[in-house]
N, C-alpha and C positions, 0 to 999 in steps of 0.2 A: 504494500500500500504506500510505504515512503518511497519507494522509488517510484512511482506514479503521481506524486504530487512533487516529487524534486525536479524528476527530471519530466512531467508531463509535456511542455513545447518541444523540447527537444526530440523526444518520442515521436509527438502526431508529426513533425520535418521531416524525420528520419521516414517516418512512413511513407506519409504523402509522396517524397520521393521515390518508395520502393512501388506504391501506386501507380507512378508516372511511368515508371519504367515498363510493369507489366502491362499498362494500356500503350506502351509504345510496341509491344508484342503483341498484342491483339490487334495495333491497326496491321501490324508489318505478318501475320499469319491469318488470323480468321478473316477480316475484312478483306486481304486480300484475295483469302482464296474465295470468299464469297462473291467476288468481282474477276475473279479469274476466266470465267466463262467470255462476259461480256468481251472482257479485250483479248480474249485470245481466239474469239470469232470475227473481232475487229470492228464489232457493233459501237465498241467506244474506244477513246481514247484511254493510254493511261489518266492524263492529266481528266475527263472526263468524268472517269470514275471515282476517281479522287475527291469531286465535286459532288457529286452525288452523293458518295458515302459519307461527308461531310455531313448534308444536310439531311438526311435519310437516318443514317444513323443518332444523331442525335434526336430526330423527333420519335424516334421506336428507344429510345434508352428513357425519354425524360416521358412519353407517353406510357408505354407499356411498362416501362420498371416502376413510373409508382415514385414516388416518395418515401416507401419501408422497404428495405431487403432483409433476406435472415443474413445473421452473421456468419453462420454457418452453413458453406452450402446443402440443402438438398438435406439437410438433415444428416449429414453423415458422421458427425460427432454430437455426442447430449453435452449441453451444457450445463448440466450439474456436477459435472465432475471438475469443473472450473470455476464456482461459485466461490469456495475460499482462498484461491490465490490466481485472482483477476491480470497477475503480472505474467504469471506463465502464459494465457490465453493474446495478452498483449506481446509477447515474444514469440508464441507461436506464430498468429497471425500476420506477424513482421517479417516473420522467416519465409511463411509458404506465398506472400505478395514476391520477394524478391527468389524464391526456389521455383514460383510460376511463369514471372517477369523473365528469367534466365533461359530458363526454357525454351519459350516460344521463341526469344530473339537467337539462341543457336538454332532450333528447328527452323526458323526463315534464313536462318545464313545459307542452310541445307538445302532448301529448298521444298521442306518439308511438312504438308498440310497436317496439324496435328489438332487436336481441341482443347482449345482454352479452360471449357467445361471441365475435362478430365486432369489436367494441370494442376490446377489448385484444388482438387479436391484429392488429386495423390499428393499435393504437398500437405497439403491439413491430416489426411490420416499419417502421413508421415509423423508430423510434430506432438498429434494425443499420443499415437506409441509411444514414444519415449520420452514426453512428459508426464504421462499419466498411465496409459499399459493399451493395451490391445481392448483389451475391455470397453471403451472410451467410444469406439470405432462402431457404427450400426453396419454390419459387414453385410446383409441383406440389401441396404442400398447399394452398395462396392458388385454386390450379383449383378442390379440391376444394369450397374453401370458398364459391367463383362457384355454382360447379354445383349446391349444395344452396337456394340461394336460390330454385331451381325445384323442385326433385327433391322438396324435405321439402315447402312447399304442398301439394303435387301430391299425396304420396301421402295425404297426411293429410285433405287434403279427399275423396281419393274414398275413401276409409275413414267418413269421417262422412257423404257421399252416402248411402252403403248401410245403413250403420244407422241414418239418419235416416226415408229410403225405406221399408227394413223395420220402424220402429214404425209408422210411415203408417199400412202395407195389413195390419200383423196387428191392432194395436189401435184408433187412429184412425180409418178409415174402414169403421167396421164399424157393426153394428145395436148392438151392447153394447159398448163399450171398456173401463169398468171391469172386467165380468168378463174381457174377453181381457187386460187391463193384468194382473190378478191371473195370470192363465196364464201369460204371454210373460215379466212384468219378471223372476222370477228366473231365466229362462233368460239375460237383459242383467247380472243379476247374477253368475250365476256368470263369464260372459265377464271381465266387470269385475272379478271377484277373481281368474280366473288371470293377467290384465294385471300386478296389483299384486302377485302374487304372485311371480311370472315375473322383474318390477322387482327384490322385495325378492332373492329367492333368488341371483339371478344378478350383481346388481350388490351387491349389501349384505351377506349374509352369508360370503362370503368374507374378508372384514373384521375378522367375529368369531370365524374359526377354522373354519366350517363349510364344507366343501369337498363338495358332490354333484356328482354326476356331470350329463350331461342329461338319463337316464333318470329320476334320481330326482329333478331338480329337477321333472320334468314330473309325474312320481308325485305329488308332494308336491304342487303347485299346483292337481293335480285335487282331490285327496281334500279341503285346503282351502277350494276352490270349490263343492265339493258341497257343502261345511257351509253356508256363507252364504247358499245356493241356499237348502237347505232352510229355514235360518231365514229367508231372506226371504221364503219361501211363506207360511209361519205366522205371521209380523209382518202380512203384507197381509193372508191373509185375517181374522186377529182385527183389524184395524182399520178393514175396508171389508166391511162387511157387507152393501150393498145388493144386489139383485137388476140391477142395473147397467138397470135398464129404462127408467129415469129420465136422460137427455140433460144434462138444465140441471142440476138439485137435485147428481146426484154421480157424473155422466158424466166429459165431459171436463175439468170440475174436479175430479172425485177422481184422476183418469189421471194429470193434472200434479201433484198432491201428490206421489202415488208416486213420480216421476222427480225431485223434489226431494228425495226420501229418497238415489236413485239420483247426484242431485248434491252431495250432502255428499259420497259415500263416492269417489268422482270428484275432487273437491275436495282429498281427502286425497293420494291416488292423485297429481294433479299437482305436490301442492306437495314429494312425498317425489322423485318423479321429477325435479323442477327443482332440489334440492338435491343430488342425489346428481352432477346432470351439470354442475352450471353454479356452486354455491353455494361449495364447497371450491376448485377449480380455480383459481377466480377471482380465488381470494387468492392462486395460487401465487407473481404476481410480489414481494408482500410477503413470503413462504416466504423465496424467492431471496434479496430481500434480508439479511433476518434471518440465514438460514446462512450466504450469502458475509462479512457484518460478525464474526459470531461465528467464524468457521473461519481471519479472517487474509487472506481475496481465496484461498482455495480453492473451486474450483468442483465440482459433482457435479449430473449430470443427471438426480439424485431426490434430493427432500429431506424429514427430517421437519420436520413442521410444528409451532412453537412451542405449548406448551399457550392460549398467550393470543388467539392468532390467530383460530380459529374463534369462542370466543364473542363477540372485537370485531366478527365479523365479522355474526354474528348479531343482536349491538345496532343496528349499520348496516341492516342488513335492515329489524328493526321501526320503525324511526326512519324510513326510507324511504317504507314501506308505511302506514305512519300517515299522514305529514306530507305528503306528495304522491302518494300512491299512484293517488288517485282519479279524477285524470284520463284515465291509461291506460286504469283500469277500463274508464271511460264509454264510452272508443274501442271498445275489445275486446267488452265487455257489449251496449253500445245502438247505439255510432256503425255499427259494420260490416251490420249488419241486426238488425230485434226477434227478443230472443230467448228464449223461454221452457224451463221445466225440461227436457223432452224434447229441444227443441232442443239447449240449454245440455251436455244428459248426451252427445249426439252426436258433439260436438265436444271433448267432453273426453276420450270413451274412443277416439275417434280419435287426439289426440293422444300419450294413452298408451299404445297400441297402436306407433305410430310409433316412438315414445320406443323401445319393446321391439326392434322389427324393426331400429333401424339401432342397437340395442346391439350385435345377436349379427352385424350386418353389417358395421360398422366403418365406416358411411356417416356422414360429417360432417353434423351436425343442430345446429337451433339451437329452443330450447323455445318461444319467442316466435312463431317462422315456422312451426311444425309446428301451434302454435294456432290463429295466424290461419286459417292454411290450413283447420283443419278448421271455425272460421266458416263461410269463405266457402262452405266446400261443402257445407253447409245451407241456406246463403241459395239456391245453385242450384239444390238440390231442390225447393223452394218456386219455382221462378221467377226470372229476371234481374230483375226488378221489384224483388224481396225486398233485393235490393244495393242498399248505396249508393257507387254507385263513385267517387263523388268523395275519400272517405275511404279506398278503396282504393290509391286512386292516391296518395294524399300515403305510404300508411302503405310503398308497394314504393317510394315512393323515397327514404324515409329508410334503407331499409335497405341501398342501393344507396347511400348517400354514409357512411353508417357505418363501413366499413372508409380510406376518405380522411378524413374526418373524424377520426379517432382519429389516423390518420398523423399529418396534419397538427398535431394541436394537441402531439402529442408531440414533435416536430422542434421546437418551439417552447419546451416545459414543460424538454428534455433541455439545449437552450442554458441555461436559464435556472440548470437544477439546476448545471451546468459553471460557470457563472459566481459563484453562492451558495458550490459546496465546493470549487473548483478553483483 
């Protein structure tokens, strides 16, 4: 308790900084790889996307996160085993921001998509072991969190199979594609605007005081979806006027424009979804820290979040995503199989779709594997040829040592912090 009122500023700096660091991991890996599709179908720029996950991301962190995070992710340590010495739980927490932080920025040195999610929650069961025992640890969540390493790929790939499939045989492999592309894409559109809408309504505006039911959330997402429907009818056809007869001239390169249109709005869609799950949360263990130093070593298993916290946490982000983003990109974009706009839109309303499905399921997901995933499962539709599984294989095993990973360097970062304020 005396060294949380001696040394209390000192402490919340030392955090805040180990904060900054880890959201400069999360712009430089999750946001990038949740933007990887886009520019590496060439739907957008870097600089582009950059822009986007700017403003996207912050309105799904400050809408969907909410004002309370738990301290503890996902419930995976009780915090009662930390009620009498609040300063272990504040050195924990310092250790697994900066053993998460480290993490992510060598896996983007790598090039290597891994999840932010899994990161700090193998640093945090790092740091109960062996400050307080195994005991400490709710290892049924730690299942849950095994088990999605399959579960989220899987669905999110055959999600993007099907809608990759079916622009094939409705538009692609037809006599005319641009006229069926003008047909078919606002029927992908309006899908794509109940996703995001479905996202905002259910995860985000509860936030701001708006409370629907699920009939009216459904209500609301349809009549929505019609709107964009309709206006993307009449965007396409005033901007593609040809008689679609013409193959080369402004066949299936006017087709792929369109699904670039389709991937900006995708684009958006991911980067509000990866804020709203991954971007607040993330910071929770800086949360913890800040309330446990300011409350005296009282504990509470929700906390409000400091007004400074989110936007450090957002500077981290673009500092990230600028200065080393582009590695992931390549991985996610080019490395996993070529990917163009149609492609690219596949795999991202797959993703977002998933996103949706394990909101209202309470299925443990991680944004980065729900991506991949729905890559890979366009690469399949095209063929095993279309794979490069060499790149496969590094990127399932980092994700596979990421949860020890994180352990470990926390068991190391936690002595260190013990030895600094102890």
């Amino acid at each position: 308790m005396e060294i949380l009122s001696n040394y209390g500023t000192m402490i919340i700096l030392v955090a805040a900084f180990f904060g900054l660091l880890m959201a400069i991991g999360i712009g430089a890996n999750d946001v990038a790889n949740a933007m990887g599709t886009s520019v590496g179908s060439k739907a957008l720029t870097v600089k582009q996307a950059i822009i986007i996950a700017m403003i996207f991301e912050f309105a799904g962190a400050y809408l969907a996160g909410g004002e309370v995070t738990d301290t503890i992710r996902k419930g995976v340590v009780d915090m009662s085993f930390f009620a009498d010495k609040p300063e272990v739980l504040v050195y924990g927490m310092m250790s697994a921001l900066l053993a998460a932080g480290t993490w992510l920025l060598l896996a983007s040195y790598m090039g290597w998509p891994v999840s932010t999610t899994h990161s700090i929650i193998g640093a945090i069961i790092g740091f109960a072991c062996i400050s307080v025992g195994p005991e400490a640890v709710s290892w049924g969540s730690v299942k849950g969190i095994v088990g999605s390493w399959l579960i989220t790929p899987l669905i999110s790939g055959l999600f993007a199979y099907g809608i990759f499939v079916s622009a094939q045989r409705l538009i692609f492999d037809t006599d005319t594609p641009l006229i069926n592309a003008k047909r078919f894409v606002p029927v992908y559109m309006f899908i794509t605007a109940m996703v995001i809408a479905l996202v905002t309504i259910k995860k985000g505006l509860k936030h701001v005081g708006l409370h629907l039911s699920n009939n009216e959330a459904w209500m609301a997402s349809i009549a929505i979806s019609a709107i964009v429907m309709l206006l993307g009818y009449l965007y396409i056809s005033r901007k593609y006027t040809d008689d679609g007869s013409s193959v080369d001239s402004n066949g299936y390169a006017g087709v792929e424009r369109v699904f670039s249109l389709l991937m900006v709005v995708t684009a958006c869609a991911m980067a509000f979804a990866h804020g709203s799950n991954d971007v607040a949360n993330a910071i929770g263990p800086l949360s913890a820290v800040v309330a446990t130093v300011e409350s005296a070593g009282q504990l509470a298993a929700e906390t409000t979040i400091a007004w400074w916290i989110l936007p450090l946490g957002g500077i981290g982000i673009v500092i990230g995503l600028a200065t080393m983003g582009h590695k992931v990109m390549a991985t996610v974009g080019t490395g996993i199989t070529e990917l163009t706009p149609s492609r690219g839109f596949a795999a991202q309303l797959a993703t977002a779709s998933t996103v949706v499905l394990a909101s209202g399921t309470g299925l443990p997901i991680s944004t980065t594997q729900t991506l991949v995933g729905g890559v890979i499962g366009v690469a399949f539709a095209r063929g095993i040829a279309a794979l490069n599984l060499g790149v496969v294989r590094n990127i399932v095993a980092s994700w596979v040592i990421t949860l020890p990973a994180g352990a470990l360097l926390a068991v190391i970062f936690f002595y260190a912090m013990q030895a600094m304020f102890g």
